[in-house]
C-alpha positions, 0 to 999 in steps of 0.5 A, a space after each residue: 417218188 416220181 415216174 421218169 420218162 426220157 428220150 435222148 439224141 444218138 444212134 449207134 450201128 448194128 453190132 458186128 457179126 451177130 445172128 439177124 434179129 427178129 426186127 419186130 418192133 414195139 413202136 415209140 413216140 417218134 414225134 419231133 419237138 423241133 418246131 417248138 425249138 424253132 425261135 431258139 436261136 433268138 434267145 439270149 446266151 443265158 439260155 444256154 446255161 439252162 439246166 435240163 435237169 437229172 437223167 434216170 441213167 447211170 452217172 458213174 463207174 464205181 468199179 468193173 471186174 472184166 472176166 476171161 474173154 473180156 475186152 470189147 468196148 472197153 476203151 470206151 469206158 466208162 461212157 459206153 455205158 453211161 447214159 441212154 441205152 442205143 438199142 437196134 431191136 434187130 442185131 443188137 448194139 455195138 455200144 455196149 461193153 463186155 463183162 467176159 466170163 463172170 466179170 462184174 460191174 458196179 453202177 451208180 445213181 447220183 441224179 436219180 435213185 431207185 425208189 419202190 412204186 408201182 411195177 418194176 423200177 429198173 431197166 437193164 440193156 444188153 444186146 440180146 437178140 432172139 436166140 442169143 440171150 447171155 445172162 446177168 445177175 443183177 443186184 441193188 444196194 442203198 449205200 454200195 456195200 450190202 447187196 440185194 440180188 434178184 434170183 436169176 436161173 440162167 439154165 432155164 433157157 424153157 422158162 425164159 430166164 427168168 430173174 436175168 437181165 440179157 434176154 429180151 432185145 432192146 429197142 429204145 435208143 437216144 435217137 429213134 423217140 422210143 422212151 426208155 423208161 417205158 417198160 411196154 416199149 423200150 425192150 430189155 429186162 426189167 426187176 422191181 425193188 419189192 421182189 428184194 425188200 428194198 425202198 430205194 437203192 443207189 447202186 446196181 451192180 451187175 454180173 455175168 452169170 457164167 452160163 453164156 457162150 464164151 470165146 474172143 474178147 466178146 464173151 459174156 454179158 454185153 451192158 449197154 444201159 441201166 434205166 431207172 422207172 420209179 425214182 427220186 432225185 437226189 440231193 
């Protein structure tokens, strides 16, 4: 088992016509390693064949069931939600896809699965901002049939949601050095595999809870990003 911690390199604008967001920001280690990177180019061309190694993000689609309501973001499929998240922390993000009303999405871990340590395992990213929280079910597997879903009571708006993903705003992103395997400082939900009972899983599927706000072709959970916390590299 081991503990990932990785930054990543892109940056995405605030999503449109969204409710300002609270801008109150955890801070991250925005420290650059380019002088490191300074004599790169002297290098030989093998160099550019190294392998950087797995990332603790989704690599697949396995499936996506779009509900009513549906349809933003997705002709950027499947990459939208593939890879780092690209929180704002402010307005939330338009690099996300929308489930639409009860529309479900199943992710896969090919470098990097899930393995039960210490605190919770997983990240969830949508682009929730303060007042606007739209919920999802999310749930694990270990071999993509039997399933293992964390309670999420999305009518306890007085408790915070608790169990749901899409409540908290996400602030880690490929560009701004903030790590989003952090749970204290890259923003989103977070869930432990020892609240299902589970080891280690491989898959995540998430699914919109049917209480949010549904209208156009933005309704619903908004995914951004999964992000594995405790995990184990897969062969």
């Amino acid at each position: 088992m081991r503990t990932l911690a990785l930054a990543s390199t892109l940056a995405l604008t605030l999503a449109c016509g969204e409710p300002e967001k609270d801008d109150t920001a955890p801070e991250g280690d925005t420290d650059s390693d380019t002088d490191a990177d300074s004599d790169s180019d002297s290098d030989s061309d093998s160099d550019a064949d190294t392998d950087v190694g797995p990332d603790p993000f989704a690599d697949e689609v396995v499936s996506f069931e779009p509900g009513d309501f549906a349809g933003f973001g997705a002709d950027a499929m499947p990459d939208v939600v593939l890879g780092s998240p690209e929180g704002t922390g402010k307005a939330g993000s338009t690099h996300v896809v929308s489930l639409g009303q009860e529309g479900v999405i199943v992710l896969a871990l090919t470098d990097i699965g899930l393995m039960d340590g210490d605190g919770p395992d997983l990240l969830v990213f949508e682009n929730a901002f303060p007042g606007w929280p739209e919920t999802g079910v999310v749930a694990a597997s270990e071999d993509g049939e039997t399933w293992h879903e964390w309670p999420c009571a999305s009518d306890d708006p007085d408790g915070g949601y608790p169990g749901c993903a899409g409540v908290n705003p996400v602030y880690a992103s490929s560009s701004n050095g903030i790590d989003p395997t952090d749970p204290g400082v890259a923003g989103g939900d977070a869930f432990d595999l020892a609240d299902l009972g589970l080891v280690r899983a491989r898959f995540v599927r998430i699914r919109d809870s049917g209480a949010n706000p549904y209208e156009g072709t933005s309704g619903g959970f908004d995914l951004d990003a999964i992000a594995v916390i405790n995990g184990e590299a897969l062969e």
